[in-house]
C-alpha positions in Angstrom: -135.6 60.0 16.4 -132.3 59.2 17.7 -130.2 62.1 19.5 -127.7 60.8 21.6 -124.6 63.0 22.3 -121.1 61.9 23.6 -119.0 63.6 25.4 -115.3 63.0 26.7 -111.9 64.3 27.4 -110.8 65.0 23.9 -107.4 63.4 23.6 -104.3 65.5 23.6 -103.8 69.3 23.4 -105.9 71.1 21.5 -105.4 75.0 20.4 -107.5 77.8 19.0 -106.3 80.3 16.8 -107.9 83.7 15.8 -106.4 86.6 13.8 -103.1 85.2 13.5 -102.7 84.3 17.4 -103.2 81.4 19.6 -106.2 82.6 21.6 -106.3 78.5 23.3 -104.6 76.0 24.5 -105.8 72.7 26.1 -105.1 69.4 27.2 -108.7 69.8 29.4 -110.9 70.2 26.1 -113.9 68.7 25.9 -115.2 66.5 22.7 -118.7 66.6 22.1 -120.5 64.8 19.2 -124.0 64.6 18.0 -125.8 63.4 15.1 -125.6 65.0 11.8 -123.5 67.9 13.4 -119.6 68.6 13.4 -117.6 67.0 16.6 -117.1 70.2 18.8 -114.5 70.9 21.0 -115.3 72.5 24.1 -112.5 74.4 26.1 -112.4 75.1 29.6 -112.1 79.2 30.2 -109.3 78.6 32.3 -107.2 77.7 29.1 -108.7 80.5 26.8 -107.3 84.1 26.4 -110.6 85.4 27.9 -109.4 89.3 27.0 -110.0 88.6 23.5 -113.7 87.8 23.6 -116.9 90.1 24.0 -120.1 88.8 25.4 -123.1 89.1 22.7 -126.6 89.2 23.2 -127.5 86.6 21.0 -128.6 83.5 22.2 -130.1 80.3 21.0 -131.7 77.3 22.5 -131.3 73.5 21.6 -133.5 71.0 23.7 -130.5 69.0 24.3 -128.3 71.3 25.9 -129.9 74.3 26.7 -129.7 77.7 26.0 -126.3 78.6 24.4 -124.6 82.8 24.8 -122.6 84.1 22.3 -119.2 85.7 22.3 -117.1 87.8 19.4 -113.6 87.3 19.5 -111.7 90.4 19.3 -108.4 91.2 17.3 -105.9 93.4 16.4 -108.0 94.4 12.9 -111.2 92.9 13.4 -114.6 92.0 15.2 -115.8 88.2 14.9 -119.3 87.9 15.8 -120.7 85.3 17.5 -118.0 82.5 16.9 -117.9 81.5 20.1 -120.8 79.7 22.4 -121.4 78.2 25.5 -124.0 77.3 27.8 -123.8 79.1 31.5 -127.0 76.2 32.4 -126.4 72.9 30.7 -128.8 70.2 30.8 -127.9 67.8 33.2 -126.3 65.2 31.2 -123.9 68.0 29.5 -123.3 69.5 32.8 -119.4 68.9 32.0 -119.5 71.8 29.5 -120.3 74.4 32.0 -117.3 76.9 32.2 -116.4 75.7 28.8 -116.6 77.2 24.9 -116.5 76.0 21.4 -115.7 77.9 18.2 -117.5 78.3 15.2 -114.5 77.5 13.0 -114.1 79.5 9.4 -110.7 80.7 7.2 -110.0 83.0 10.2 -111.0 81.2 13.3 -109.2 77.2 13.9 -109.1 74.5 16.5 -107.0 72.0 15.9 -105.0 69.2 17.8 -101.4 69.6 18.0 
């Protein structure tokens, strides 16, 4: 079975937007795509509003990447669990998305390219 992932500088800025406020924005994301999966966009944590997020102790593992950590995004009225992942000890071929999260997008969490 084929699994090949791509990953490259994902063209112009991209932003993230959580609770009403922009939480993200990048022109250094990351777009990484993978058979029968959505494209993800990866941002660096330099260009994230790290203040909003909480570490969680859920994790999972793909054989691909590695293991992934969770983070909630925090705001004004709410808790977002675990919409937000990254891995701290890609695999060697992802080792680009070190220092970098996606978001698990939904009505109250977006990344879009503006």
């Amino acid at each position: 079975m084929d699994h090949t992932i791509t990953l490259h500088k994902a063209g112009g800025t991209w932003t993230l937007r959580a609770g009403g406020a922009v939480l993200a924005e990048s022109t250094k994301a990351l777009e990484l795509t993978e058979p029968n999966a959505p494209t993800q966009i990866y941002f660096p944590y330099s260009d994230i509003a790290m203040a909003f997020l909480e570490p969680s102790d859920h994790t999972t593992h793909c054989d691909h990447k590695g293991t992934a950590h969770y983070l909630s995004i925090i705001t004004k009225s709410t808790k977002l669990s675990n919409v937000a992942s990254g891995y701290a000890d890609p695999s060697a071929a992802l080792a680009a998305i070190k220092d970098h999260l996606t978001f698990h997008t939904s009505d109250q969490v977006t990344v879009e390219q503006i």
